[in-house]
C-alpha positions as a Markdown table, in Angstrom:
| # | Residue | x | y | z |
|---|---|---|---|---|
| 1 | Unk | 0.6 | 42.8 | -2.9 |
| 2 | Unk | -3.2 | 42.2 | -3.2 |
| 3 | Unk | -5.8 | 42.0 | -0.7 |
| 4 | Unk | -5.4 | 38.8 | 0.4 |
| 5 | Unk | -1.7 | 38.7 | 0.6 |
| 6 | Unk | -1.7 | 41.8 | 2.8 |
| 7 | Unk | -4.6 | 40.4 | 5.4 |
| 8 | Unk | -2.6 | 36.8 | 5.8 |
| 9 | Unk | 0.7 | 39.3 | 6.6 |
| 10 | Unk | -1.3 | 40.9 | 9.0 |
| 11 | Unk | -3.0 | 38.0 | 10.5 |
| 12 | Unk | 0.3 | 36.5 | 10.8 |
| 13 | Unk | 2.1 | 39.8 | 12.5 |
| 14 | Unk | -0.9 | 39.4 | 14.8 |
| 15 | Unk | -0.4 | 36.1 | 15.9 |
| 16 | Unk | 3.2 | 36.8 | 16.3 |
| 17 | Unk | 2.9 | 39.7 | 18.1 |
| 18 | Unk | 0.1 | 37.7 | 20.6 |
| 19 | Unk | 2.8 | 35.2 | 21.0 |
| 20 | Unk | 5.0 | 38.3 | 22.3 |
| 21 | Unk | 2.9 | 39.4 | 24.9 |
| 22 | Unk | 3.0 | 36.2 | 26.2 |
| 23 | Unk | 6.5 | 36.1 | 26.5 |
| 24 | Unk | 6.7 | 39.7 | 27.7 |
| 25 | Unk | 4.5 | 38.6 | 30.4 |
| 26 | Unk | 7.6 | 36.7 | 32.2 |
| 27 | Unk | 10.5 | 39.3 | 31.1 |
| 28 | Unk | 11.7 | 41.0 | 34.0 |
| 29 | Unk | 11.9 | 44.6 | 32.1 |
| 30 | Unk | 8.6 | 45.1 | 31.8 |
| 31 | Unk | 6.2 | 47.0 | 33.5 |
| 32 | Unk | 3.4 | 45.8 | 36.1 |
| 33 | Unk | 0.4 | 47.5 | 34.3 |
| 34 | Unk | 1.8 | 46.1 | 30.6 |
| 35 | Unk | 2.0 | 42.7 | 32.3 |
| 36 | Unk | -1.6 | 42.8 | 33.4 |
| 37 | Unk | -2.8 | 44.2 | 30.6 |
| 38 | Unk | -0.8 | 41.5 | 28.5 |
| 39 | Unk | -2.1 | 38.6 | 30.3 |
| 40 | Unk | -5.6 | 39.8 | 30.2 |
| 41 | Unk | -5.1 | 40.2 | 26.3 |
| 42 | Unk | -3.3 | 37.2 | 26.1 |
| 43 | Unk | -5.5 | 35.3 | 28.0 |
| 44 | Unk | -8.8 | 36.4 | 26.0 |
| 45 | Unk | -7.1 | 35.3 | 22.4 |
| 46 | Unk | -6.5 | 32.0 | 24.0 |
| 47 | Unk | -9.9 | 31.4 | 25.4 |
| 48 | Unk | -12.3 | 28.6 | 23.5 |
| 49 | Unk | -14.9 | 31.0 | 24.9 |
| 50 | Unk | -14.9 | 34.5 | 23.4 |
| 51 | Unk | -17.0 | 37.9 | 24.8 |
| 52 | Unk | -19.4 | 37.9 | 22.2 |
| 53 | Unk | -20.0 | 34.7 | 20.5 |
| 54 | Unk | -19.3 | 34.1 | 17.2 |
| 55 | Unk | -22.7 | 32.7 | 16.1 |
| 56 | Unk | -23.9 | 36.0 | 16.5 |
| 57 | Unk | -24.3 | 37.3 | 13.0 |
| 58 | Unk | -21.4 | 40.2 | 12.2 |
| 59 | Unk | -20.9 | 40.9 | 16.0 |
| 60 | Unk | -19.4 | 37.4 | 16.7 |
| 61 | Unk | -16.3 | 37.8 | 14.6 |
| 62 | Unk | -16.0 | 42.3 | 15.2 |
| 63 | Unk | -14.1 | 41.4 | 19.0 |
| 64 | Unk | -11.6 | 39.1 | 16.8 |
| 65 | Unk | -11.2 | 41.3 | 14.0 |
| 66 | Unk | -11.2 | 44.8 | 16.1 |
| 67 | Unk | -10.8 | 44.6 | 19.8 |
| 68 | Unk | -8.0 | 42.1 | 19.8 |
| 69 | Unk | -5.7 | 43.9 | 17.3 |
| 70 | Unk | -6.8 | 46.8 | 18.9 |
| 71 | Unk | -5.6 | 45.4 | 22.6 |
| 72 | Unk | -2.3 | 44.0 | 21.5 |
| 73 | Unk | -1.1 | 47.0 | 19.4 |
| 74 | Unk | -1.9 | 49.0 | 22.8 |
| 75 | Unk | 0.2 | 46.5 | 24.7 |
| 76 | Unk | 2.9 | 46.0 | 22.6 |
| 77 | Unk | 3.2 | 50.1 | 22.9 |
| 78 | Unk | 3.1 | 50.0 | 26.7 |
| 79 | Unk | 6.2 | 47.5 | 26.5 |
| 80 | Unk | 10.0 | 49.0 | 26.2 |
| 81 | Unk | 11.6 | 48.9 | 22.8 |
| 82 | Unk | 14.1 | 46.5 | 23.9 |
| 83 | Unk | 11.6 | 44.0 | 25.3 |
| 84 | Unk | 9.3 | 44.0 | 22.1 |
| 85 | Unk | 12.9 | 42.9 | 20.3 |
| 86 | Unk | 13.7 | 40.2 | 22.0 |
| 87 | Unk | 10.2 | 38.8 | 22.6 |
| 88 | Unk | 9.6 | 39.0 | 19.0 |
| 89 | Unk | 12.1 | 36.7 | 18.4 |
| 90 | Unk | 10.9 | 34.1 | 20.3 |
| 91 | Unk | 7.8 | 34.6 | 19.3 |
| 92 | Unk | 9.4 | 33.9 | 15.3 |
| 93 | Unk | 11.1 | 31.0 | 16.5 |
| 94 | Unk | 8.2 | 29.8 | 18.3 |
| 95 | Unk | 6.4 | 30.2 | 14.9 |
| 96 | Unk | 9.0 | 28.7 | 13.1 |
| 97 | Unk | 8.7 | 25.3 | 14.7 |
| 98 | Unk | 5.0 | 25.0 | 14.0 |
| 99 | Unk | 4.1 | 24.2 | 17.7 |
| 100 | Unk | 0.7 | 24.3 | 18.4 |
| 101 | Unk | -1.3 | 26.8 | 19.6 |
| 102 | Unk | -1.5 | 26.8 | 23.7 |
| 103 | Unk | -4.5 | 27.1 | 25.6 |
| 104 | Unk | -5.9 | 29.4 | 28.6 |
| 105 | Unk | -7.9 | 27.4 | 31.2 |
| 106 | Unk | -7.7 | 30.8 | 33.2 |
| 107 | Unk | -9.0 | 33.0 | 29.8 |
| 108 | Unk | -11.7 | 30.7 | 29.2 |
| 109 | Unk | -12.4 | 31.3 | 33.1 |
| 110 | Unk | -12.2 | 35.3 | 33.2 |
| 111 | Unk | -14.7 | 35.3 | 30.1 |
| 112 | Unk | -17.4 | 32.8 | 32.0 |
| 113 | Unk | -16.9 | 35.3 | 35.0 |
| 114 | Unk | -17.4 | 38.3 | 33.1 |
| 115 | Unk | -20.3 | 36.7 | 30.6 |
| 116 | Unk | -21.7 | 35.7 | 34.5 |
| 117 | Unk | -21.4 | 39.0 | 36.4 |
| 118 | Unk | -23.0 | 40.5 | 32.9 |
| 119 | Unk | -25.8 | 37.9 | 33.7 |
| 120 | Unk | -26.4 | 38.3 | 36.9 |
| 121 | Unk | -26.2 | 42.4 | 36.7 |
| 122 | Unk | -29.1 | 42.5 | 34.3 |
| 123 | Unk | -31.3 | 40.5 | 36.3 |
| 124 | Unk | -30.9 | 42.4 | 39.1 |
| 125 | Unk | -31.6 | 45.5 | 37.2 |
| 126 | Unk | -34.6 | 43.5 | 35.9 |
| 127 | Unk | -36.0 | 42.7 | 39.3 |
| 128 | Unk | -34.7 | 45.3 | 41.5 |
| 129 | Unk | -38.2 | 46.8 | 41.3 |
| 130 | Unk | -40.7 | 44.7 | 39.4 |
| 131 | Unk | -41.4 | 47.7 | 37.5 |
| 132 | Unk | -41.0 | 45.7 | 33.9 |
| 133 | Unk | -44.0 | 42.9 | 35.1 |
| 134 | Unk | -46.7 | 43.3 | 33.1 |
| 135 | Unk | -49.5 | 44.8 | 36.0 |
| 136 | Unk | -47.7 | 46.5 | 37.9 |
């Protein structure tokens, strides 16, 4: 298997395994804090709006290529064994019938609050003291 074989198989275990969080999310079995971490994870892949923009050069695409994999291999560990099992297979049938890919309103929303708190910290840093102001 080359290089490009092997990234499309693990592009497409990512997406499946994105599409198991989001069905672990409802399962009764599992815990709170996998659930919250889940739907933040969940909630960020499905976002329009990322954490650090992708038309920043090499930085853009690092949070899709690093963080995310990174987020949903530690929530698919938090998540008992018989959960990941059965919310896999929905997740292959899911991918199986082609449906499209859904969309978070309330992703999208977390990320503008976070990318507006980020925002708002740094000008108060800024202006706390006036210190920066040329003349001062």
């Amino acid at each position: 298997m080359g290089f490009i074989e092997s990234s499309k198989a693990w592009a497409r275990r990512i997406k499946r395994d994105g599409m198991t969080l989001r069905y672990a999310a409802s399962h009764p079995a599992t815990p709170w804090y996998a659930k919250a971490l889940g739907l933040f994870v969940v909630g960020y892949a499905l976002s329009p709006i990322d954490l650090i923009p992708d038309f920043i050069p090499v930085l853009g695409y690092l949070d899709d290529v690093l963080l995310l994999p990174a987020l949903i291999w530690l929530t698919i560990r938090m998540l008992p064994p018989a959960v990941v099992e059965e919310c896999r297979v929905k997740a292959d049938q899911w991918l199986a019938e082609g449906k499209a890919r859904p969309k978070s309103v309330v992703g999208a929303a977390v990320i503008v609050a976070i990318w507006v708190a980020a925002i708002a910290a740094s000008g108060w840093w800024f202006l706390r003291d006036g210190s920066w102001w040329p003349g001062r």
